[in-house]
C-alpha positions as CSV (number, residue, x, y, z in Angstrom):
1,X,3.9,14.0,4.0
2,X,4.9,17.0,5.6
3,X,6.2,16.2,8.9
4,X,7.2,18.8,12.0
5,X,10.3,18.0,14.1
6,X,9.8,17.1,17.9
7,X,12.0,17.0,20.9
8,X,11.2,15.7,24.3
9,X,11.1,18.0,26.8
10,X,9.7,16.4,30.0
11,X,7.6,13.3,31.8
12,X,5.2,13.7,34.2
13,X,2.5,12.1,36.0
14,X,-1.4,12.8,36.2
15,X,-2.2,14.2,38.9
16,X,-4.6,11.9,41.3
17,X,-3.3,8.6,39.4
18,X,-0.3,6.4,40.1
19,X,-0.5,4.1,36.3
20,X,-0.4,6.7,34.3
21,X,2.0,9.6,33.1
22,X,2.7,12.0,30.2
23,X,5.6,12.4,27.5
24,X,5.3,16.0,26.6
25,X,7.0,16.9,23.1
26,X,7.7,20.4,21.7
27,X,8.7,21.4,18.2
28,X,11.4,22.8,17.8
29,X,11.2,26.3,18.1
30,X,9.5,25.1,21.3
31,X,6.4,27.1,20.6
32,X,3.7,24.3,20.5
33,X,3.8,21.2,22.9
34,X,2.1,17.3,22.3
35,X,1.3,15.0,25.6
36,X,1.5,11.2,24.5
37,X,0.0,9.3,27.3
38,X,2.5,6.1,29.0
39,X,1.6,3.3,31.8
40,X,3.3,3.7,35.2
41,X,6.3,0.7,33.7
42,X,7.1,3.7,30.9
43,X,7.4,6.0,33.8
44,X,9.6,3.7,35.5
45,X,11.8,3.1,32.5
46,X,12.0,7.0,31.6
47,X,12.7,7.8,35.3
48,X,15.6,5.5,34.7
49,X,17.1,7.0,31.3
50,X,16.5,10.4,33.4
51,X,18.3,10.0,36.5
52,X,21.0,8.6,34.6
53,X,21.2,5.4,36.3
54,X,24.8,3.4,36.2
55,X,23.3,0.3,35.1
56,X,21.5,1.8,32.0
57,X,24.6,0.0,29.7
58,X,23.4,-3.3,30.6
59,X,19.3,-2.8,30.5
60,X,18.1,-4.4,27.1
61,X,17.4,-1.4,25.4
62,X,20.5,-0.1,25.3
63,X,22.2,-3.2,24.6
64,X,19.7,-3.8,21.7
65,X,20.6,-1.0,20.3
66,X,23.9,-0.7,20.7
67,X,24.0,-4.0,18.3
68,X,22.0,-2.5,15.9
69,X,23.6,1.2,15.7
70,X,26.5,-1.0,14.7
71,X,24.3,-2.0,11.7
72,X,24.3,1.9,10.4
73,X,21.3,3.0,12.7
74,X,21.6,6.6,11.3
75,X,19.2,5.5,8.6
76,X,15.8,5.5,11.3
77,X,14.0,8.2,12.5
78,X,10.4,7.8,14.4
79,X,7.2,8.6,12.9
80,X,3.6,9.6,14.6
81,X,1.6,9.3,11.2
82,X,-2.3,9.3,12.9
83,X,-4.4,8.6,16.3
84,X,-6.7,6.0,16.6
85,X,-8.8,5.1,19.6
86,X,-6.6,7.1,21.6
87,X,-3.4,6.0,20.7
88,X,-1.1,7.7,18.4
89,X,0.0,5.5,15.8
90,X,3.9,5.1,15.8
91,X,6.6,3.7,13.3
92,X,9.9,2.9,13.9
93,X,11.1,4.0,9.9
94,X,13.9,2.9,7.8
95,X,15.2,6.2,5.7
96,X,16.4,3.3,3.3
97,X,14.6,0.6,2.6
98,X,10.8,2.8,3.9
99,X,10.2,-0.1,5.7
100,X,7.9,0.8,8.5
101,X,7.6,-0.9,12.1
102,X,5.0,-0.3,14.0
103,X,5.4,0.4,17.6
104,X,3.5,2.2,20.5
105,X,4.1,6.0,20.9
106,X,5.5,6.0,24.1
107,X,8.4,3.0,23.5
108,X,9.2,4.9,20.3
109,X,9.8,8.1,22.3
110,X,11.8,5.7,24.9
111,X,13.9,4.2,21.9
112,X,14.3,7.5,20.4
113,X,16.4,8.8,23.9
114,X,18.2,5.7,24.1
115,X,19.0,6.1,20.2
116,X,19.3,9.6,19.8
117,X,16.6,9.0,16.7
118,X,15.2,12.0,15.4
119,X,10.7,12.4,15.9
120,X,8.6,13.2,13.3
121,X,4.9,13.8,13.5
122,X,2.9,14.5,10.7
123,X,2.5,18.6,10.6
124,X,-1.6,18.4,10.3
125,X,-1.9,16.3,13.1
126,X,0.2,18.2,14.5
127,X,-1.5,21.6,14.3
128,X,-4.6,19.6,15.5
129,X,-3.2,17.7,18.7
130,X,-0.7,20.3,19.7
131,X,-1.4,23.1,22.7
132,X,1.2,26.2,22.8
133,X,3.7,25.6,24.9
134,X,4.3,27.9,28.4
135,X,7.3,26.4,29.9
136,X,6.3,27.5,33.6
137,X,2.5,26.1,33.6
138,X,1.3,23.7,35.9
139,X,-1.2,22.0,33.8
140,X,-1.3,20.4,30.7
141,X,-3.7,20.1,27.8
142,X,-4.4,16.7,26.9
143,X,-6.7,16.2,23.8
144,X,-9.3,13.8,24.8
145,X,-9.1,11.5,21.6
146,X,-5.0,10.6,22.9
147,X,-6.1,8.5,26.3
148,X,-7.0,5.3,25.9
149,X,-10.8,3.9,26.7
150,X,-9.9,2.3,30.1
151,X,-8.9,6.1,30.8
152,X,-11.5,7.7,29.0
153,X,-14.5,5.5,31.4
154,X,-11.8,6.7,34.6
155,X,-12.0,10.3,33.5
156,X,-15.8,10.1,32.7
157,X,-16.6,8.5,36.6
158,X,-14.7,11.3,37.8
159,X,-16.2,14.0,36.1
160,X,-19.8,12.6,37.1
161,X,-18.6,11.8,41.1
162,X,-17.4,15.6,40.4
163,X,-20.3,16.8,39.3
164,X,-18.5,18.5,36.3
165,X,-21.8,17.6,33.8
166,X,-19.7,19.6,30.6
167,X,-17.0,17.6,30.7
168,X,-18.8,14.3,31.4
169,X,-21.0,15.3,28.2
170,X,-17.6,15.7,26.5
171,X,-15.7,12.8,27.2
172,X,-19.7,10.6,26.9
173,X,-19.7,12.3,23.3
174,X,-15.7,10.7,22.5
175,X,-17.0,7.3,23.8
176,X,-20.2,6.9,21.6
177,X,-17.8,8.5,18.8
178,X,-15.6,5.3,19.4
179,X,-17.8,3.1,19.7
180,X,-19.4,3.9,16.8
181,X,-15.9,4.2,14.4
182,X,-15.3,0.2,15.7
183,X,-18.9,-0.7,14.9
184,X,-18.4,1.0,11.4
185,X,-15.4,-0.7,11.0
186,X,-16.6,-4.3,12.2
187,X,-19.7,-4.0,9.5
188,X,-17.2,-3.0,7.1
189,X,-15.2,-5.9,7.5
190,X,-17.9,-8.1,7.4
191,X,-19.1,-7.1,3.9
């Protein structure tokens, strides 16, 4: 697999929503950005790590991981291999033994400050998620097959209330398209 390096760069919310926020990555040359969507208790927990809060030595993150860097943690480095019903699909890897863990993106992103563990996303999807980054824009591209489907019916309400008939038609298409993929896959697993 090839893979691309990412860094975090910044958290923010959505605007006109309190639950839900976005991890934005960059590459490294910090030409090309990724949003990985997080619940408002991510949010909390980054705005934590971020404002450098003195109690972050005894929050169980850190302490977790401050037994297992003990246990040679400079074998691990985090994975984003695919993304499935609007999650991106997220190991925690050991360099090692391969051993994958899966966990979701955004915990793997928090782990991954805490740790100091380098990203990896797989350079095709990649080239397909990724926007180009512009450091001073206000808005943010956010591929529509990244949210999840209690955000995808939310964004599809709002685009009706608004009147904005493209978009609904849009994110409608992405909802029959996963809702077809888990019927395909519940027949398959039938047979």
């Amino acid at each position: 697999m090839n893979k691309t390096r990412l860094l975090f760069k910044t958290v923010s919310e959505i605007v006109g929503t309190d639950d839900i926020g976005l991890l934005v990555m960059v590459d490294a040359a910090q030409t090309r950005q990724l949003a990985i969507t997080c619940d408002k208790h991510m949010l909390h927990q980054f705005g934590l790590r971020l404002g450098n809060v003195p109690i972050l030595g005894s929050l169980l993150p850190e302490v977790l991981w401050t037994m297992i860097r003990n246990l040679n943690a400079d074998r691990y480095e985090i994975l984003i291999v695919d993304v499935n019903d609007g999650q991106y699909r997220t190991l925690l890897y050991d360099i090692d033994t391969r051993e994958p863990v899966s966990l979701r993106a955004s915990d793997a992103i928090l782990l991954s400050l805490i740790a100091h563990l380098p990203v990896y996303i797989d350079t095709a999807l990649f080239e397909r998620q990724s926007v180009p980054y512009k450091p001073d824009s206000p808005a943010l591209a956010l591929p529509v097959n990244t949210i999840t489907d209690n955000m995808l019916k939310a964004a599809l309400d709002k685009a009706v209330a608004d009147e904005n008939y493209e978009l609904a038609s849009h994110l409608h298409e992405e909802m029959m398209r996963r809702k077809n993929s888990h019927k395909e896959r519940e027949e398959g697993a039938e047979e």
